[in-house]
SESE-694383 format. One record per residue (C-alpha): x, y, z; residue in three letters. Coordinates in steps of 0.02 Angstrom, whole numbers, padded with zeros to 5 digits. Example, Ala and Ser with C-alpha at 12.3 -4.5 7.8 and 13.67 -1.06 7.14 Angstrom:
2
[[00615 -00225 00390] "ALA"]
[[00684 -00053 00357] "SER"]
# end
This chain:
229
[[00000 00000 00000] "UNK"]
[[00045 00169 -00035] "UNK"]
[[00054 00291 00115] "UNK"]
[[00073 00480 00100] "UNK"]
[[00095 00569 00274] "UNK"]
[[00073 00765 00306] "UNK"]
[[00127 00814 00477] "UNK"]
[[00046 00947 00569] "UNK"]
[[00199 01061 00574] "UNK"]
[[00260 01118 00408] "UNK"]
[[00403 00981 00361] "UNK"]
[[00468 01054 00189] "UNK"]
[[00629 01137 00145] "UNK"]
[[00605 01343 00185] "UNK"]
[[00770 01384 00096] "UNK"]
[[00701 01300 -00046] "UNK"]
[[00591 01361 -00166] "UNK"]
[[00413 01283 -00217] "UNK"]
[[00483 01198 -00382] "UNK"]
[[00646 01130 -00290] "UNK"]
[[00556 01061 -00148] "UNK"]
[[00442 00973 -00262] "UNK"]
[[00576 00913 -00355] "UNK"]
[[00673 00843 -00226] "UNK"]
[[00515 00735 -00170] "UNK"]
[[00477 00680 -00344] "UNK"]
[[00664 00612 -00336] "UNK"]
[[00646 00550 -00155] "UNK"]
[[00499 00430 -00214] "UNK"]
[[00601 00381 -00364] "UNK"]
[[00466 00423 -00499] "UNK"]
[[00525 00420 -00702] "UNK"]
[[00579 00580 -00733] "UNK"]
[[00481 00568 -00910] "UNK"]
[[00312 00586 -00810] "UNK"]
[[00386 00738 -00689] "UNK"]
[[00334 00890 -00770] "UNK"]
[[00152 00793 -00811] "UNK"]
[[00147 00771 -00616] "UNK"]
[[00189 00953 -00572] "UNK"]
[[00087 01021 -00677] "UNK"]
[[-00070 00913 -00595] "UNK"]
[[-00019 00983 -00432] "UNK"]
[[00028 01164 -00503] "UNK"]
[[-00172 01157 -00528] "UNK"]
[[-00251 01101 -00388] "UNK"]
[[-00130 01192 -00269] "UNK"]
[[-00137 01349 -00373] "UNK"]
[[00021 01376 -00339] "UNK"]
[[00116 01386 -00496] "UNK"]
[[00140 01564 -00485] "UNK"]
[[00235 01523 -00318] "UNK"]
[[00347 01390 -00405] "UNK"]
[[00494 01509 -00366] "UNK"]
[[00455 01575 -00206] "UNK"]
[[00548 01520 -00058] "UNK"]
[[00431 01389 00047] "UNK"]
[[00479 01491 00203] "UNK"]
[[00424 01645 00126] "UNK"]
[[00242 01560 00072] "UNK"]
[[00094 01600 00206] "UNK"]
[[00023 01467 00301] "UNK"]
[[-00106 01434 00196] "UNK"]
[[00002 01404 00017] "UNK"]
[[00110 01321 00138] "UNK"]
[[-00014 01171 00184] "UNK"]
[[-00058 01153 -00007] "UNK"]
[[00140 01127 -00036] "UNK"]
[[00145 00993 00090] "UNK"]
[[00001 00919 00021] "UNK"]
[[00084 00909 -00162] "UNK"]
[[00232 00854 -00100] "UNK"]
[[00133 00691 -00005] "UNK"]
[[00043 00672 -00157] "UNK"]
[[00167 00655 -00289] "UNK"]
[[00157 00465 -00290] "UNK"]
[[-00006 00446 -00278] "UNK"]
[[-00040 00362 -00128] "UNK"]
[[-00184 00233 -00091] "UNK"]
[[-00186 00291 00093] "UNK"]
[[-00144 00496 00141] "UNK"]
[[-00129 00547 00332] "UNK"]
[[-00164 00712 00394] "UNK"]
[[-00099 00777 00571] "UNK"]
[[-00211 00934 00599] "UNK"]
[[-00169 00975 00401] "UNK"]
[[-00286 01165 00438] "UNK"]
[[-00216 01208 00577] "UNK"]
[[-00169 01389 00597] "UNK"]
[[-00239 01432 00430] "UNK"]
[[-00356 01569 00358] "UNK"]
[[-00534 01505 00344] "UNK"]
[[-00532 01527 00145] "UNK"]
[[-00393 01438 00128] "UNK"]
[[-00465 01319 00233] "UNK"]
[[-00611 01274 00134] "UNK"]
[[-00501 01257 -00051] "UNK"]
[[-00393 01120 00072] "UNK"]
[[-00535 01032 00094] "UNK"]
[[-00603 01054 -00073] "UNK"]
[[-00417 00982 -00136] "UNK"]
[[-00443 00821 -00022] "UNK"]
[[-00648 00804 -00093] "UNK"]
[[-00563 00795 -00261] "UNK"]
[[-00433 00664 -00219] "UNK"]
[[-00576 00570 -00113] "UNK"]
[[-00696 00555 -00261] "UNK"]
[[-00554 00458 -00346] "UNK"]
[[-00541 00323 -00249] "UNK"]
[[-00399 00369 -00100] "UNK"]
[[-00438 00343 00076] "UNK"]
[[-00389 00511 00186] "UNK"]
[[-00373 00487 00364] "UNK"]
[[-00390 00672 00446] "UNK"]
[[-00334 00725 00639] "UNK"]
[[-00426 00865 00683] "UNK"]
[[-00477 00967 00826] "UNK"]
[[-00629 01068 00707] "UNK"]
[[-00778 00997 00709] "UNK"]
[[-00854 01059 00568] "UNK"]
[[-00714 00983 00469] "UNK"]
[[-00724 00801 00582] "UNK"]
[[-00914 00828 00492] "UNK"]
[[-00849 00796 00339] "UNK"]
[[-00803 00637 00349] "UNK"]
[[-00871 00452 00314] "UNK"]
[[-00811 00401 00484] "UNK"]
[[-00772 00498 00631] "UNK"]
[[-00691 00441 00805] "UNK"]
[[-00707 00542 00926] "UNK"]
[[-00575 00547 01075] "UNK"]
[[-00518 00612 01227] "UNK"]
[[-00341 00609 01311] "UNK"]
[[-00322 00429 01219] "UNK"]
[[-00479 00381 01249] "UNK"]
[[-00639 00345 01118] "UNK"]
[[-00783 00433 01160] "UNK"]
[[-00896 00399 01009] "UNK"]
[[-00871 00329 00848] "UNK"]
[[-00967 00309 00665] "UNK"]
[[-01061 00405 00553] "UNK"]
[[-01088 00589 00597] "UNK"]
[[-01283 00545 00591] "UNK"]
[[-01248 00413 00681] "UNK"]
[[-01152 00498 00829] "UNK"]
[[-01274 00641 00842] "UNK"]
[[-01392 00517 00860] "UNK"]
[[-01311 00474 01035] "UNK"]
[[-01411 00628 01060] "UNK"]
[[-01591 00617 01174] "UNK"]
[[-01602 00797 01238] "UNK"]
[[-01692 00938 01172] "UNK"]
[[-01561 01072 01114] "UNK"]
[[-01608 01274 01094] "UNK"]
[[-01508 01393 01015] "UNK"]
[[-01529 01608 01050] "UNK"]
[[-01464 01725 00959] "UNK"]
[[-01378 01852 01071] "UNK"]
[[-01287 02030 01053] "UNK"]
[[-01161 01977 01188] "UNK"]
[[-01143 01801 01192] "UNK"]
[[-00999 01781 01312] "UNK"]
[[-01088 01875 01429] "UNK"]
[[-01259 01801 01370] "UNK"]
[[-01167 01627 01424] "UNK"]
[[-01132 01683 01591] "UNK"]
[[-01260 01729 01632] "UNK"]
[[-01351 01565 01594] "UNK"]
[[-01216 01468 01677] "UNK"]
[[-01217 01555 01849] "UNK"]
[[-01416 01523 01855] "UNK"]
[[-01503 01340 01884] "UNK"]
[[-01577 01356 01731] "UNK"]
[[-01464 01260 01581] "UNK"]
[[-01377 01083 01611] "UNK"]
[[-01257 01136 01462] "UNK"]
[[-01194 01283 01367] "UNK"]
[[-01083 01313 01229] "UNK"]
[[-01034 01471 01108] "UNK"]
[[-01077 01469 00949] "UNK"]
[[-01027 01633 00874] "UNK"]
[[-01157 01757 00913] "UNK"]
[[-01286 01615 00968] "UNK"]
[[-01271 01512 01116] "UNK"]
[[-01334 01319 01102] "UNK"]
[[-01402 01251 01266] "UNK"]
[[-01509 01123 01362] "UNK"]
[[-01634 01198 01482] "UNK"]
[[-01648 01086 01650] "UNK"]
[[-01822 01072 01593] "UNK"]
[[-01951 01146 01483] "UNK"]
[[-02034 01260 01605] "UNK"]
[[-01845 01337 01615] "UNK"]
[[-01859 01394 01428] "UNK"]
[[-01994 01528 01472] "UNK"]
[[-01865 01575 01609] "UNK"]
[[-01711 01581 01510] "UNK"]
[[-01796 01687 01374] "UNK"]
[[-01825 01816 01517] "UNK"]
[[-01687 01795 01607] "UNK"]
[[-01594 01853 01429] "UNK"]
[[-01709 01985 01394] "UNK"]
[[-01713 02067 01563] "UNK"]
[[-01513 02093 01523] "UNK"]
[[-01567 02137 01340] "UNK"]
[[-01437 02007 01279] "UNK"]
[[-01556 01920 01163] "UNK"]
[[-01564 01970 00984] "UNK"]
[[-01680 01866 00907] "UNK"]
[[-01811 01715 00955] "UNK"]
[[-01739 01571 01038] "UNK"]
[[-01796 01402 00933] "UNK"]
[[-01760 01204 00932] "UNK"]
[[-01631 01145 00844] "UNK"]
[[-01535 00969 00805] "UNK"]
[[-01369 00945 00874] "UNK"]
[[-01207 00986 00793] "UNK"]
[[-01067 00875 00804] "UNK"]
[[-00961 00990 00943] "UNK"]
[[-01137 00985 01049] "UNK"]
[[-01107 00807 01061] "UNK"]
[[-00902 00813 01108] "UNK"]
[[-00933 00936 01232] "UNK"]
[[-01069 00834 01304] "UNK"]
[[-00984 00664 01305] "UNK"]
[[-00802 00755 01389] "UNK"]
[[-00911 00835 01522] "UNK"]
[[-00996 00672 01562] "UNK"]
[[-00847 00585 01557] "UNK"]
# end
C-alpha cells in the first residue's frame, strides 16, 4: 500500500523554493523523470500555486504552505494519505479550497485519514472517532453519533454572547452551554426553564432574536460526552 503522510507542522525545505522542494520529493519517491513535469503540472493546478513555483517555501503564508505539503505527499499517488491537523493555523478561505483539494482526491478512490480538533471539518467525513486524552468517546457516522443525542437542544441569538453565556451558567436554569458565534446552544434543566431563560436574557437585553429548537451539531455532542466523562 501506498502511504502519503502530512505532519501537522510544516516539514518542507524553507530555503528551498516551491519547484525545488517538489523536485526533490519527486526524486525521493524515485518516480520516471519522463512523467515529472506531467505530475507538477497536476499539482501546479489544484494547489494553485504555480505562480509560487519560485518563491521560497519559508516565505509562502500558512495557507500556500499546507497546499505545498500536500503536493509534496501526493506526488506518488498514494492509496492511503494521513493528515496531522493539516488546517491548523490557517485562514478560513484557505481552509475550505484544502478541503475542497482532499474532496477531489476522495472522489477518486484514496482513503484520507484526517486528525482534527474542528468539528465542522471532523463533519466531513465518512467516519469519525471521537476521543479524549487517548480515549474513544464515540465513533461512526456523523448521523450516527449525533444520534447518541436524546435531549432537546435550543439555540438564542444574542448581542453579547460571552456575557449572554454567563449569565445562563451562573443560574439553575441550563444543564449545558456552549458558544456558537453570536448564538449560544443550550439544554434547559427542563421545559418550564425555557420561558425563564428567554426572560432571564431579555431582562439583560442580551437576546437578539427568538430562541428556537434545533438538532445537534457535532461539537454539541463532544462537549457533552467530555463533560460526562
Amino acid at each position: 500500500m501506498n502511504l502519503g503522510y502530512m505532519p501537522q507542522r510544516f516539514g518542507l525545505y524553507e530555503d528551498l523554493t516551491v519547484q525545488e522542494n517538489l523536485r526533490f520529493f519527486y526524486r525521493l519517491y524515485n518516480l520516471p523523470r519522463k512523467e515529472r513535469e506531467h505530475v507538477f503540472g497536476r499539482m501546479y493546478e489544484f494547489s494553485g500555486l504555480e505562480q509560487f513555483r519560485k518563491r521560497l517555501a519559508g516565505a509562502l503564508s500558512g495557507g500556500m504552505k499546507q497546499k505545498l505539503g500536500l503536493s509534496c505527499v501526493l506526488l506518488h499517488e498514494p492509496s492511503l494519505l494521513l493528515l496531522d491537523e493539516p488546517t491548523n493555523g490557517v485562514d478560513p478561505y484557505s481552509r475550505r479550497i484544502f478541503w475542497n483539494i482532499l474532496n477531489e482526491f476522495k472522489e477518486q478512490g484514496m482513503t484520507i485519514v484526517v486528525a482534527t480538533p474542528f468539528m465542522d471539518e471532523a463533519e466531513r467525513g465518512d467516519k469519525v472517532l471521537l476521543m479524549m486524552d487517548g480515549r474513544e468517546l464515540a465513533s461512526g457516522t456523523p448521523s450516527e453519533i449525533k444520534a447518541l443525542w436524546t435531549e432537546s437542544l435550543y439555540q438564542a441569538p444574542c448581542r453579547d454572547s460571552r456575557e449572554a453565556k454567563s449569565v445562563l451558567d451562573e443560574s439553575d436554569l441550563v444543564k449545558y452551554s456552549i458558544l456558537f458565534g453570536n448564538k449560544i446552544h443550550f439544554v434547559p434543566n427542563s421545559k418550564e426553564d425555557l420561558e425563564k431563560i428567554k426572560n432571564l436574557l431579555e431582562d439583560r437585553s442580551l437576546l437578539s432574536g427568538e430562541i428556537h429548537k434545533i438538532e445537534p451539531e457535532l461539537e454539541d455532542l463532544f462537549i457533552n460526552l467530555v463533560k460526562n466523562e
